[in-house]
Backbone as a printed PyTorch tensor [residue, N CA C, xyz], in Angstrom:
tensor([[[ 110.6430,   85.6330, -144.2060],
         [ 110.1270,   86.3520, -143.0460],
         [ 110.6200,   87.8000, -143.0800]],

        [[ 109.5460,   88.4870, -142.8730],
         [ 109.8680,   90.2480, -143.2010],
         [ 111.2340,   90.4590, -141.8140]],

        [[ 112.0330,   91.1080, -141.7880],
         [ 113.3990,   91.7250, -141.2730],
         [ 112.7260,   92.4270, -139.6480]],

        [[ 111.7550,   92.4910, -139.5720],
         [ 110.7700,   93.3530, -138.4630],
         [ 110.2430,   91.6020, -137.4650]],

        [[ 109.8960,   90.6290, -138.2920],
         [ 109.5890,   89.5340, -137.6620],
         [ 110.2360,   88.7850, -137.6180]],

        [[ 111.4190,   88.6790, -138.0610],
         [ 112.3190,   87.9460, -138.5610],
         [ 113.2230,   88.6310, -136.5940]],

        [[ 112.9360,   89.9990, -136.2020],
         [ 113.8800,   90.1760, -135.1260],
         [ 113.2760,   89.6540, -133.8620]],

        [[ 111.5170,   89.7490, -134.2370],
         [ 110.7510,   89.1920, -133.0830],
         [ 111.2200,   88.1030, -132.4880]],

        [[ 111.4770,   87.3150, -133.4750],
         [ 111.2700,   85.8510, -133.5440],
         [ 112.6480,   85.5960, -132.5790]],

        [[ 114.0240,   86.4520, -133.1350],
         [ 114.9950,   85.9250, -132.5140],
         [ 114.8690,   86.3780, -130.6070]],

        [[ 114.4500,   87.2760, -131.0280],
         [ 114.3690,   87.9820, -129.5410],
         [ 113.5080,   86.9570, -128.3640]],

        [[ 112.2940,   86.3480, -128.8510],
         [ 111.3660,   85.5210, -128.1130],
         [ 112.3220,   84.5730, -127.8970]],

        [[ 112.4980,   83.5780, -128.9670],
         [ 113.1600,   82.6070, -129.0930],
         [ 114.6060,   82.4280, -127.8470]],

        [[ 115.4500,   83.2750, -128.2140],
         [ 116.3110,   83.6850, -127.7690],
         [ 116.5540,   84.1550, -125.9420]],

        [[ 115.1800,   84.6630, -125.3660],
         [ 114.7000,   84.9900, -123.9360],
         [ 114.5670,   83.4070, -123.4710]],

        [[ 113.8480,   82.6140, -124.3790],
         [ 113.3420,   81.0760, -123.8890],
         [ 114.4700,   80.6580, -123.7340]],

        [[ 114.9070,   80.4120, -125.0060],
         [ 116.4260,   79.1930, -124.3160],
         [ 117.4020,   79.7680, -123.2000]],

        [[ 117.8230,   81.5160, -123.4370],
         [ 118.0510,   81.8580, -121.8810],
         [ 117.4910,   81.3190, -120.6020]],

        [[ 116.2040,   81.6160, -120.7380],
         [ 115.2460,   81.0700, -119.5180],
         [ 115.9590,   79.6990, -119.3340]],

        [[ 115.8150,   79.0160, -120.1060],
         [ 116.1350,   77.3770, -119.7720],
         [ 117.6630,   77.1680, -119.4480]],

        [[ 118.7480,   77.7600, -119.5200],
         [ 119.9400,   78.0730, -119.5220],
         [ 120.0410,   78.3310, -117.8900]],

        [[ 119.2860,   79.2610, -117.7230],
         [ 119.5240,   79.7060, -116.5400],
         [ 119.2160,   78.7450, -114.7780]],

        [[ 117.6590,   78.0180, -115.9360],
         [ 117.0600,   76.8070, -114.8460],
         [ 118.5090,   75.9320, -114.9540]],

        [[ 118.7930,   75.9550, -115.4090],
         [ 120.1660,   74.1650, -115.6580],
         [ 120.7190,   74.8740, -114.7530]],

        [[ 121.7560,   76.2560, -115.0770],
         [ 122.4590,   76.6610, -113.6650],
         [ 121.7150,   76.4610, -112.2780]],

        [[ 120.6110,   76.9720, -112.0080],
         [ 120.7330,   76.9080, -110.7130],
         [ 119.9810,   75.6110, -110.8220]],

        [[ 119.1010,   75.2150, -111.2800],
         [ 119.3510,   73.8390, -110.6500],
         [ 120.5490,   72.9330, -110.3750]],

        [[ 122.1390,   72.9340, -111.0620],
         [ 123.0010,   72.2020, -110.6150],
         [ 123.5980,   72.8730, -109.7340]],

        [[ 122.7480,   74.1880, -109.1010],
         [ 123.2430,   74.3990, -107.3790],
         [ 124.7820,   74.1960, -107.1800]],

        [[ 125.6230,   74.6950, -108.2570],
         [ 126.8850,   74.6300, -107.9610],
         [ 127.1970,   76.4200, -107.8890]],

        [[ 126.3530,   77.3190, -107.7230],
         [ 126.5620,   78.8640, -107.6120],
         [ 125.7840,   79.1810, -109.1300]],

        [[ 125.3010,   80.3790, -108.9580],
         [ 124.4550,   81.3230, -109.7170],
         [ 125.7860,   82.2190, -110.5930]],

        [[ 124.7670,   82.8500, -111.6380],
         [ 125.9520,   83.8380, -112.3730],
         [ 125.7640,   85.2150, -111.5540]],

        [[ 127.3220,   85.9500, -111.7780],
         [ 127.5340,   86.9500, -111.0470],
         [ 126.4390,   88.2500, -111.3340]],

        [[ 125.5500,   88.2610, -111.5150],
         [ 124.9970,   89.4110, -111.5800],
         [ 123.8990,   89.0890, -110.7290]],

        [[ 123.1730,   87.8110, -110.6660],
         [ 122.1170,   87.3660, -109.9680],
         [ 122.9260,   86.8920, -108.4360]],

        [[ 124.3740,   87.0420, -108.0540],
         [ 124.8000,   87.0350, -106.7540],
         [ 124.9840,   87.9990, -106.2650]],

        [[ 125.2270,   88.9510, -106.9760],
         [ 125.1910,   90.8610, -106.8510],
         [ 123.8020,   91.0780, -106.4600]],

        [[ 122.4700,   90.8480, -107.2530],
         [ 121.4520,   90.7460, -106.9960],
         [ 120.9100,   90.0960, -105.8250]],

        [[ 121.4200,   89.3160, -105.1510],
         [ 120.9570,   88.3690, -103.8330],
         [ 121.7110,   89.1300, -103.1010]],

        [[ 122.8590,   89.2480, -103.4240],
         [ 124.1190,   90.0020, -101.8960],
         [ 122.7810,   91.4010, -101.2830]],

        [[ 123.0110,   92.3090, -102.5060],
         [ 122.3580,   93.5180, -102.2410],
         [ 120.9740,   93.0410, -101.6220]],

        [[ 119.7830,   92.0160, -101.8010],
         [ 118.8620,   92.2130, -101.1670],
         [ 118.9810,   91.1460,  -99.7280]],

        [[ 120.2580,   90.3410,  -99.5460],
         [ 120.2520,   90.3910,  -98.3310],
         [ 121.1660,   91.2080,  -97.4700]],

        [[ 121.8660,   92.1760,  -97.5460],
         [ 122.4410,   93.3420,  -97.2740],
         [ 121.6670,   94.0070,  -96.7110]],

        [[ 120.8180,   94.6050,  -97.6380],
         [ 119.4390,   95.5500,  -97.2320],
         [ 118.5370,   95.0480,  -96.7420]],

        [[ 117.6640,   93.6560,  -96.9230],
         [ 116.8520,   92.9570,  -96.2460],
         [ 115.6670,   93.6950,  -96.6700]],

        [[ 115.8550,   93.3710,  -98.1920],
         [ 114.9860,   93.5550,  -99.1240],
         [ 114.3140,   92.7320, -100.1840]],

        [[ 113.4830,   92.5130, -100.7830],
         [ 112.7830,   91.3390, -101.4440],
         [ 114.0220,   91.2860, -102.7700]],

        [[ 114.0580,   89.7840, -102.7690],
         [ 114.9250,   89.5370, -104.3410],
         [ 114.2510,   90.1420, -105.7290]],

        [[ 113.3680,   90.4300, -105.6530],
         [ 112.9200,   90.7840, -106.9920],
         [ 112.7910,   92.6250, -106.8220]],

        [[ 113.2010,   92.6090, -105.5460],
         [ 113.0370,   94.6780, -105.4720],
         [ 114.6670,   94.5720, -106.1490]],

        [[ 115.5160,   94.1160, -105.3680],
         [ 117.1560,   94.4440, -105.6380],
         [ 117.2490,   93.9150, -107.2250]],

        [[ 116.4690,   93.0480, -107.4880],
         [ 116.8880,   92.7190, -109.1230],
         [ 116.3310,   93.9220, -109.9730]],

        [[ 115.0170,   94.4470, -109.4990],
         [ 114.6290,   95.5800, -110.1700],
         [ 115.6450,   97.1050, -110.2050]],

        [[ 116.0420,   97.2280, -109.1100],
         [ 116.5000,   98.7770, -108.7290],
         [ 118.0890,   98.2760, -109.5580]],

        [[ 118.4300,   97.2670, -109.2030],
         [ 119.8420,   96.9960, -110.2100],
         [ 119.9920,   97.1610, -111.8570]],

        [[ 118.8210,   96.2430, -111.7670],
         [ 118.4280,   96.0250, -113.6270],
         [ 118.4960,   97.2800, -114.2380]],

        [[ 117.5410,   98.4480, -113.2400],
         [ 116.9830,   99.7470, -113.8870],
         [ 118.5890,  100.2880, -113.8690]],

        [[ 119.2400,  100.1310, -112.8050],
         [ 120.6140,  101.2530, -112.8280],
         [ 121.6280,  100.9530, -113.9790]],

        [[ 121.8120,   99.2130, -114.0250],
         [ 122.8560,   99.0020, -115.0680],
         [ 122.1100,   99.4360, -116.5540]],

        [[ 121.0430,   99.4780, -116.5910],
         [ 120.4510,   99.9090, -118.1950],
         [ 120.3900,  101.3410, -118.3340]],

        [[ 120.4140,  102.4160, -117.5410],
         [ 120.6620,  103.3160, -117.0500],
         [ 122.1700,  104.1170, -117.5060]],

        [[ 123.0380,  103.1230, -116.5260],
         [ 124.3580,  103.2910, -117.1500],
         [ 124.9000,  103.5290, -118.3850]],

        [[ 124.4310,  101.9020, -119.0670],
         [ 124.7330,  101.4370, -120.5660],
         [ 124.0670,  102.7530, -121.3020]],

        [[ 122.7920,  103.4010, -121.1640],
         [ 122.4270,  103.9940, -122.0580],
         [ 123.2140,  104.9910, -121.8980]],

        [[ 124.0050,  106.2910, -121.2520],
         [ 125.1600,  106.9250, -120.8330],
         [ 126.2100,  106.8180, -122.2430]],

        [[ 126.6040,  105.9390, -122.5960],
         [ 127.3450,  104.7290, -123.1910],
         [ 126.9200,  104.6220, -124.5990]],

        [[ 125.5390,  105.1800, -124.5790],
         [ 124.2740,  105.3450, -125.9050],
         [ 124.0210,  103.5070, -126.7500]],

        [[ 123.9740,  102.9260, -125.0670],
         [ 123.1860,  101.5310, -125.3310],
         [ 121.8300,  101.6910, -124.9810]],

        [[ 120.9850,  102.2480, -125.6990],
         [ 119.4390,  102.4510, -125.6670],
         [ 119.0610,  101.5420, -125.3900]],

        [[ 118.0370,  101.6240, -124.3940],
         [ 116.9640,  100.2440, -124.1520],
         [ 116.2950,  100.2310, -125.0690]],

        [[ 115.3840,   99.0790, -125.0820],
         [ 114.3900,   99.1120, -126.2510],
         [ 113.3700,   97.9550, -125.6140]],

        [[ 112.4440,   97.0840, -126.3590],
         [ 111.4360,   96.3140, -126.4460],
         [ 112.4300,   95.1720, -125.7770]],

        [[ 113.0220,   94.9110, -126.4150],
         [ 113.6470,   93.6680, -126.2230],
         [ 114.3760,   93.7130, -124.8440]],

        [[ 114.9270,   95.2510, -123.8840],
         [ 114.9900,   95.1500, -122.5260],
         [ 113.8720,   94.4290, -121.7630]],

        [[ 112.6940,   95.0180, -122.0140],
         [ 111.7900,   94.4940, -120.8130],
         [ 111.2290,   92.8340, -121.3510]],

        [[ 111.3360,   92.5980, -122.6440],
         [ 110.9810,   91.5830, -123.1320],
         [ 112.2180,   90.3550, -122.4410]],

        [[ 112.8790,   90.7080, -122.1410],
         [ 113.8750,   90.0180, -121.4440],
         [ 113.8050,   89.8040, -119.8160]],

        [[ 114.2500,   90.7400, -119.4190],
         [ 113.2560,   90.7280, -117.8930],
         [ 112.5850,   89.9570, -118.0040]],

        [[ 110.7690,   90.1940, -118.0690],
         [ 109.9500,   89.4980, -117.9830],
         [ 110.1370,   87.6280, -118.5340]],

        [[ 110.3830,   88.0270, -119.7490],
         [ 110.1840,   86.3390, -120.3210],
         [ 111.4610,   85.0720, -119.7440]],

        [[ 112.5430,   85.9990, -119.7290],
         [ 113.2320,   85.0790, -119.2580],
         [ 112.8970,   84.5270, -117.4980]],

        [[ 112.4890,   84.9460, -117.0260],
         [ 111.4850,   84.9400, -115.3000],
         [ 111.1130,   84.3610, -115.5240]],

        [[ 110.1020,   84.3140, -116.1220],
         [ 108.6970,   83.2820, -116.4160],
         [ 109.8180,   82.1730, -117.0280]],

        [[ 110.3590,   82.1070, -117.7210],
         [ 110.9060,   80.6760, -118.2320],
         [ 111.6500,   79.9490, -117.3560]],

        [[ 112.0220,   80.8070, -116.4350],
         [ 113.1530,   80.2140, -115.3980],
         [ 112.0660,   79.4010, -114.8470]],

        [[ 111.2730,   80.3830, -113.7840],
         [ 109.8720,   79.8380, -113.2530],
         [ 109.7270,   78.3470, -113.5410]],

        [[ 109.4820,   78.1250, -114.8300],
         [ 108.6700,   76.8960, -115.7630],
         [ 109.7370,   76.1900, -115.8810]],

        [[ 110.7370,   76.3950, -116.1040],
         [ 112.1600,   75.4310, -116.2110],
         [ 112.0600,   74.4470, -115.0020]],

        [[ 112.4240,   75.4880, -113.9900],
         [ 112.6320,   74.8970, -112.4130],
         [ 111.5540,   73.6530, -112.0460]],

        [[ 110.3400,   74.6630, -112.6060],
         [ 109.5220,   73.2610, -112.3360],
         [ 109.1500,   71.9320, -113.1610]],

        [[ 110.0040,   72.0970, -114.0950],
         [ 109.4120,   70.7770, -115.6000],
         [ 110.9720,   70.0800, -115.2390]],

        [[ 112.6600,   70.7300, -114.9960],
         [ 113.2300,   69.7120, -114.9300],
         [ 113.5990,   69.0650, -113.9010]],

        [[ 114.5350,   67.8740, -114.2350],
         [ 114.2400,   67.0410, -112.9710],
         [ 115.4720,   67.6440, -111.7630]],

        [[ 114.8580,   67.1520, -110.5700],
         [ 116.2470,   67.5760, -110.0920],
         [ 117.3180,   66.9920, -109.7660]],

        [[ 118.3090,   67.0540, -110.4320],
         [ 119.9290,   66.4320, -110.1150],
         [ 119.9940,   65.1860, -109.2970]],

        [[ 120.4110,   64.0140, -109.3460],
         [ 120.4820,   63.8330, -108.0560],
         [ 122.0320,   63.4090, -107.6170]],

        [[ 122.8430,   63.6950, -106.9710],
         [ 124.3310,   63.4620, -106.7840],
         [ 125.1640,   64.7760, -107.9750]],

        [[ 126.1100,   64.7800, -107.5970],
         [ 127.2750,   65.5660, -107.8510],
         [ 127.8110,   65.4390, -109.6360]],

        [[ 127.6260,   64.1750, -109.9000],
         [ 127.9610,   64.3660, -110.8820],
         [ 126.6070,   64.7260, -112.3290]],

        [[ 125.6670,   64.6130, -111.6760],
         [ 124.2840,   64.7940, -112.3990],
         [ 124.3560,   66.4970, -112.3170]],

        [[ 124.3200,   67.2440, -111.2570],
         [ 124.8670,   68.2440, -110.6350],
         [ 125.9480,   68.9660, -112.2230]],

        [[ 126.9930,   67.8890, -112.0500],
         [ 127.8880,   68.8520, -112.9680],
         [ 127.4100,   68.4820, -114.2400]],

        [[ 126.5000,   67.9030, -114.4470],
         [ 125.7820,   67.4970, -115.8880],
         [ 125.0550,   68.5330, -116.6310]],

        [[ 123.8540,   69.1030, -115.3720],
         [ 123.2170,   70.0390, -115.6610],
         [ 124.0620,   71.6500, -115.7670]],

        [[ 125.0070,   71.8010, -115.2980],
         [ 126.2350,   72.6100, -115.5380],
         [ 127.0190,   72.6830, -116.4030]],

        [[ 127.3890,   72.0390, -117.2970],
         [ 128.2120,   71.7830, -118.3720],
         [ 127.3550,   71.9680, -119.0530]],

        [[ 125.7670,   71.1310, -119.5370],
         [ 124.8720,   71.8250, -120.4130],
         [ 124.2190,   73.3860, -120.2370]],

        [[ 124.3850,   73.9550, -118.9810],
         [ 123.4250,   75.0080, -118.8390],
         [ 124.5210,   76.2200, -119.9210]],

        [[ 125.7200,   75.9090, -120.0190],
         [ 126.9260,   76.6870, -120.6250],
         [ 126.3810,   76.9740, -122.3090]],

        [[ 126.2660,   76.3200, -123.1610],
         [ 125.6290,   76.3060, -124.5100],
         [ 124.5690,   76.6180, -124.7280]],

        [[ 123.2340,   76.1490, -123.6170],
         [ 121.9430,   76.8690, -123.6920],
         [ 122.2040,   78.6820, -122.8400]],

        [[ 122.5040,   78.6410, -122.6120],
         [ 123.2130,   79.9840, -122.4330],
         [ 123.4260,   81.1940, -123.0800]],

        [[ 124.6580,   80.5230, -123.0850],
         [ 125.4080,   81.4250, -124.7770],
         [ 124.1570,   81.6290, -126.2580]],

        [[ 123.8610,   80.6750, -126.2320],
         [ 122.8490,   80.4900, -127.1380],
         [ 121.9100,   81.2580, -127.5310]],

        [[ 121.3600,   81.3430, -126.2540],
         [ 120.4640,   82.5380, -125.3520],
         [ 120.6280,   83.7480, -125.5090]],

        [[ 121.6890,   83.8490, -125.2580],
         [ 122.3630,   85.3600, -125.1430],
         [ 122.7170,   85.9560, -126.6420]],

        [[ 122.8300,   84.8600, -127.1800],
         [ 123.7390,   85.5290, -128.3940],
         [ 122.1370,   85.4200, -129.6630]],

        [[ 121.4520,   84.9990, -129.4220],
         [ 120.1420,   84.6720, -130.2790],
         [ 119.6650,   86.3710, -129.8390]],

        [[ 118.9000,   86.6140, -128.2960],
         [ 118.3920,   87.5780, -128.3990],
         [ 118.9800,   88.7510, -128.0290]],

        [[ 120.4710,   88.9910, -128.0800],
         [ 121.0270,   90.3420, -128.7030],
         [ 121.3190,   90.3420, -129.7550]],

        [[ 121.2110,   89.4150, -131.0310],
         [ 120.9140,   89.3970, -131.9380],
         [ 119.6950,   89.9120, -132.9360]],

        [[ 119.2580,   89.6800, -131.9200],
         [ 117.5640,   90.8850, -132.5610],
         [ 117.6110,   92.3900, -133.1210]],

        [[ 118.8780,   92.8700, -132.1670],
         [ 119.3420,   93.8110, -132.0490],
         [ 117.6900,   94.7990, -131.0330]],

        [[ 117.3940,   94.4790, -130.2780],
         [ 116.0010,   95.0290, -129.8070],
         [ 115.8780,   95.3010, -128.7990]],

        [[ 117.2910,   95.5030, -128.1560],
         [ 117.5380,   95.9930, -126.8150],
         [ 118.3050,   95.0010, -125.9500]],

        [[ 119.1250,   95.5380, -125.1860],
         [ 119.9450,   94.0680, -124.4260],
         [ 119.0990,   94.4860, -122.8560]],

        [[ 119.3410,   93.4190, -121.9070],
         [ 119.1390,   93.0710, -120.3870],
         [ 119.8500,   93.8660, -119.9120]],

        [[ 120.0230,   93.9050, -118.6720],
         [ 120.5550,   95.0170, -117.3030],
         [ 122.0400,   94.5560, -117.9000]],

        [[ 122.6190,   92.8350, -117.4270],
         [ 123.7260,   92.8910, -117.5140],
         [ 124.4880,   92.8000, -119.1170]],

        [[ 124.0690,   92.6260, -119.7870],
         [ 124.5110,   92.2570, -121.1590],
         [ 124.5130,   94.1560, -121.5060]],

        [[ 123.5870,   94.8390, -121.1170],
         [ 123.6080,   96.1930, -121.6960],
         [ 125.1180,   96.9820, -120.7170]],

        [[ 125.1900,   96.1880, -119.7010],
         [ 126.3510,   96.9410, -118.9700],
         [ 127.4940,   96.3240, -119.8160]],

        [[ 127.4190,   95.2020, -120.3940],
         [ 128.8870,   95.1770, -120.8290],
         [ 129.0750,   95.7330, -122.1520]],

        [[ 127.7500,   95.8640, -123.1930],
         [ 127.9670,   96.5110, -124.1120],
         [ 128.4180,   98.0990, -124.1280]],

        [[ 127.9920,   98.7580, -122.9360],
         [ 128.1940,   99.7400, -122.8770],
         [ 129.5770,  100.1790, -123.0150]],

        [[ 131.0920,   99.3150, -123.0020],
         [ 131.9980,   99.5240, -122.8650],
         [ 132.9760,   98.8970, -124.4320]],

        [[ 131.5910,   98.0690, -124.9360],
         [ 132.6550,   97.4910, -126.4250],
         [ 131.6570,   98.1660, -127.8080]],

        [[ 133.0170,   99.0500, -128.3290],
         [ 134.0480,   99.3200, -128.0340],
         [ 134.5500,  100.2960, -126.7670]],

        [[ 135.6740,  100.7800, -126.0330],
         [ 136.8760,   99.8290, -127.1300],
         [ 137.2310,   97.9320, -126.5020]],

        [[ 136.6170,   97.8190, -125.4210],
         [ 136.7660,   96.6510, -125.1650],
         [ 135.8560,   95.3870, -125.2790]],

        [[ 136.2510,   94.5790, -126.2170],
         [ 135.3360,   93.0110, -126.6600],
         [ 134.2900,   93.2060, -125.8590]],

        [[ 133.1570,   92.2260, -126.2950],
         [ 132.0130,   92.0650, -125.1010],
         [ 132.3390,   90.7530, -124.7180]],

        [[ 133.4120,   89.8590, -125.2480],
         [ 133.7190,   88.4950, -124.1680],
         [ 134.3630,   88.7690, -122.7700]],

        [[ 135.0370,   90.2890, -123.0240],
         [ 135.7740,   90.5820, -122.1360],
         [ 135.0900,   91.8230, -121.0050]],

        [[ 133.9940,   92.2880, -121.4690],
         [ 133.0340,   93.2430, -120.4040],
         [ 132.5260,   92.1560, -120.1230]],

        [[ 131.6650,   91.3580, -120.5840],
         [ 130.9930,   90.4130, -119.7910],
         [ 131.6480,   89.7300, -118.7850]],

        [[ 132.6070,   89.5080, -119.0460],
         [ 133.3050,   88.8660, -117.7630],
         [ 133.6420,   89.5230, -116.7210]],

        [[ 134.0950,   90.8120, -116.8950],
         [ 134.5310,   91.7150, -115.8830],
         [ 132.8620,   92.0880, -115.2950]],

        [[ 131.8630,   92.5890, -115.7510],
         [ 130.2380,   92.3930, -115.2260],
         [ 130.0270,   91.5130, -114.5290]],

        [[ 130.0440,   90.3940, -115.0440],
         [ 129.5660,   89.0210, -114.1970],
         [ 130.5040,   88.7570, -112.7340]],

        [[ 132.0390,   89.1750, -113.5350],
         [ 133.1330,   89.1230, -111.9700],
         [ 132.9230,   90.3260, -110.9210]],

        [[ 132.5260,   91.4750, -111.1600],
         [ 132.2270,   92.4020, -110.2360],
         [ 131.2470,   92.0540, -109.7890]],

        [[ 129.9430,   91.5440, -110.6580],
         [ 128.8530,   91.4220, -109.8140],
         [ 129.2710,   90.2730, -108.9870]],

        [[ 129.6460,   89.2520, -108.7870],
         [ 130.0000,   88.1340, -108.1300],
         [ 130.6670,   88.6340, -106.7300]],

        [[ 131.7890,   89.4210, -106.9480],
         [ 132.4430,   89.9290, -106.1800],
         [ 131.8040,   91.0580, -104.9840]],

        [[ 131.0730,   91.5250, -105.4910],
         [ 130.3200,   92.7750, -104.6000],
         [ 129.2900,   91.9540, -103.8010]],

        [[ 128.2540,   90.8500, -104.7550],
         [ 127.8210,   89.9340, -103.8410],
         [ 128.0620,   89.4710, -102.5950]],

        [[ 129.0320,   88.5320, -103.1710],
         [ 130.1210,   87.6010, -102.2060],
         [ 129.9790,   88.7160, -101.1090]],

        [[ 130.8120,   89.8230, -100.7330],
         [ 131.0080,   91.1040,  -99.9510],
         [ 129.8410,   91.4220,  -99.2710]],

        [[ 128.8860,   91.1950,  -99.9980],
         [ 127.7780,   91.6900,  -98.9400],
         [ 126.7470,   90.3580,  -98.7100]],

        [[ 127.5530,   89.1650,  -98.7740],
         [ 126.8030,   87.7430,  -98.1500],
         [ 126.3170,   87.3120,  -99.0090]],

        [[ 126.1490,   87.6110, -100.4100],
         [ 125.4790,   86.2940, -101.1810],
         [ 126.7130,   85.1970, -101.2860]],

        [[ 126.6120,   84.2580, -101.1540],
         [ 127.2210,   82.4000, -101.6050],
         [ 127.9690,   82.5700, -102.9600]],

        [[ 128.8820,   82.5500, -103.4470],
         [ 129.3780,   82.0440, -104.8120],
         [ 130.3350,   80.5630, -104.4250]],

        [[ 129.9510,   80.4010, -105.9600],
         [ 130.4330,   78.1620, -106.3400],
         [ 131.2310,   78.5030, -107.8010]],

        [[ 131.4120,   77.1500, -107.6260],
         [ 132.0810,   76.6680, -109.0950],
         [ 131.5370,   76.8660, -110.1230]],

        [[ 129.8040,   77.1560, -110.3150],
         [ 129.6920,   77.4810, -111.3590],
         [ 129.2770,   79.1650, -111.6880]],

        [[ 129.7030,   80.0160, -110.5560],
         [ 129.5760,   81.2500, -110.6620],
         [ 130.7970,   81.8760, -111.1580]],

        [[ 132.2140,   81.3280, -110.8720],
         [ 133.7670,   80.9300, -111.6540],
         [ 133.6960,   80.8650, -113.2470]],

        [[ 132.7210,   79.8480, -113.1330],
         [ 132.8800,   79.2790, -114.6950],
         [ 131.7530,   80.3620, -115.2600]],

        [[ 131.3510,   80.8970, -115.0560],
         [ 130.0960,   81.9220, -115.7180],
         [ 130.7980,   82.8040, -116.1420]],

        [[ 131.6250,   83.6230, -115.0900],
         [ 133.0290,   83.9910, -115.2570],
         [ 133.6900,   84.6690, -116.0940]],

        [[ 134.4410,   83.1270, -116.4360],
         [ 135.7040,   82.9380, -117.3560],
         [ 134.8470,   82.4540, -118.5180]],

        [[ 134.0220,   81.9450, -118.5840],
         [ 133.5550,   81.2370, -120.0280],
         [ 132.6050,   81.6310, -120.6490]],

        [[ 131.2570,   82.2140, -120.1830],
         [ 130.1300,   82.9220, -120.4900],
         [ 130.5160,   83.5690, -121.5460]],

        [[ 131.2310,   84.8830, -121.3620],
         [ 131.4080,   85.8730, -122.8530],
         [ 131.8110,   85.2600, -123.4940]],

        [[ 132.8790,   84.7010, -123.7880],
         [ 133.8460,   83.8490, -125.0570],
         [ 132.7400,   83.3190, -125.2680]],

        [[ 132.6110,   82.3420, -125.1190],
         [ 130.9100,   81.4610, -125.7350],
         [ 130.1260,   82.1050, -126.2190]],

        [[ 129.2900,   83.3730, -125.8120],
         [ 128.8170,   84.0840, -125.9370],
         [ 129.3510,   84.6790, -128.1190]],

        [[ 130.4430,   84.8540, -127.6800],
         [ 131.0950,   85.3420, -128.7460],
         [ 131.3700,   84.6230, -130.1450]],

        [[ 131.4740,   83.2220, -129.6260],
         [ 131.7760,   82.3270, -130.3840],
         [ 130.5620,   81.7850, -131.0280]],

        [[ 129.8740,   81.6950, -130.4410],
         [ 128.2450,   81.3100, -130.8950],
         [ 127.3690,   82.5000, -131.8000]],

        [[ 127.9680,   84.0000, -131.1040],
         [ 127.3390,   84.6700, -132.1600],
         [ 128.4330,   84.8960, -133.8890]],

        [[ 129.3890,   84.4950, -133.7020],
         [ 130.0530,   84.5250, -134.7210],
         [ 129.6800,   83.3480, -135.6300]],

        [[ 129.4240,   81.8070, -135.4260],
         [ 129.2760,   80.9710, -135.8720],
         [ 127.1840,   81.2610, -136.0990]],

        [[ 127.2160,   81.5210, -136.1490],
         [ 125.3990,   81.7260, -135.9980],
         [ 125.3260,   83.5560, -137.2310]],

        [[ 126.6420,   83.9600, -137.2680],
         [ 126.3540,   85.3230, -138.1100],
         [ 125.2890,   86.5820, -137.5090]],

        [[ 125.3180,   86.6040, -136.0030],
         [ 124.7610,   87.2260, -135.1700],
         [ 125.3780,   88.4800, -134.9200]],

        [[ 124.9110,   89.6650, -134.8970],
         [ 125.5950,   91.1180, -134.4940],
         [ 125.0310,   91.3120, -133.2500]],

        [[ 126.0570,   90.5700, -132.3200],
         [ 125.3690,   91.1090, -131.0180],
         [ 126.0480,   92.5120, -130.0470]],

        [[ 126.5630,   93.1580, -131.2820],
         [ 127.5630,   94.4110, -130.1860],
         [ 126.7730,   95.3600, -130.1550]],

        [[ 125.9250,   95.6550, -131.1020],
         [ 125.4680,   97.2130, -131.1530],
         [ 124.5620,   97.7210, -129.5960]],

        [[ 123.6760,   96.2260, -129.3930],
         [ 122.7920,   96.5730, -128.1090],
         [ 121.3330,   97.0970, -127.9540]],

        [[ 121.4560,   98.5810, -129.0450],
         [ 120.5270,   99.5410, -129.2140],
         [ 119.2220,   98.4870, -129.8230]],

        [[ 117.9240,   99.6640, -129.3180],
         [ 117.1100,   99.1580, -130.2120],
         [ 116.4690,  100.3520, -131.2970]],

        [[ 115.7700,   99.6790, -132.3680],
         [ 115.0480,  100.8770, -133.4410],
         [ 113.9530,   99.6950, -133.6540]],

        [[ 113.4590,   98.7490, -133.0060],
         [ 111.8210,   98.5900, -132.5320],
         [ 111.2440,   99.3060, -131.7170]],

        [[ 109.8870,   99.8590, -132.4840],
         [ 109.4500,  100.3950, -131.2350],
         [ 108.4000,   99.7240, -130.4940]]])
């Protein structure tokens, strides 16, 4: 596969199993990841539509990162969009939980389809998302197991502050998300630091 389709592929690929990653979290309704509680805080703060505050956020943290000379690229908006739509389709194809420990079932798996996710389509190298581009923006000099976490914990935190809900699995998104993240692109031979894209 030519090196040009060969990035498509990871990038699509890579938005989907996010998408599906993301349905397992909130379907086990044990708390959302911190950037999508930052995202809810701010639009019930303002008393504004969830998808305006996810937009005006998305645009600022990619904004930032590029500052940082984490260029957006194809693979920003290809992210946005596809991973939505997959969530969308997730929510409605799986089943829903029923009791607490089914609950922490779909939670413990949503952790690997995840990482997976994440580390497949910044692997494309074709542009990272709002929050993945905010933490690249800072490694170097600091890891991206370790911006991501501090991203996901601020966004959680500023949420929380302005009334969005955080759970146990907005904690564990946390502390465990980047490392995973990290570990999966190392075992997979994935370069997910650079961020930038040179698709056009």
């Amino acid at each position: 596969m030519a090196p040009y389709l060969r990035r498509l592929a990871l990038l699509v690929v890579g938005c989907v199993v996010l998408g599906v990653g993301v349905g397992l979290l909130l379907g086990a309704d044990l708390g959302s990841d911190g950037y999508s509680t930052l995202v809810n805080g701010v639009a019930k703060s303002f008393d504004v539509a969830f998808w305006v505050a996810n937009l005006v956020i998305g645009v600022l943290f990619v904004a930032v990162a590029a500052t940082r000379k984490v260029i957006p690229g194809v693979g920003t908006v290809v992210q946005v969009l596809l991973v939505g739509v997959t969530v969308s389709v997730a929510l409605d194809l799986l089943p829903s939980p029923d009791g607490v420990p089914a609950r922490i079932a779909f939670l413990v798996l949503a952790f690997p389809v995840l990482a997976l996710g994440i580390a497949t389509y910044l692997g494309s190298q074709t542009g990272a998302g709002p929050a993945e581009a905010a933490a690249l923006a800072w490694d170097p000099p600091v890891p991206f197991r370790w911006t991501y976490s501090a991203v996901q914990g601020g966004g959680a935190l500023i949420g929380w502050l302005l009334g969005a809900t955080v759970g146990v699995g907005t904690i564990a998104v946390i502390l465990l998300l980047g490392p995973l993240v990290d570990l999966i692109a190392r075992l997979l031979h994935l370069d997910v630091h650079q961020g930038a894209s040179d698709v056009a």
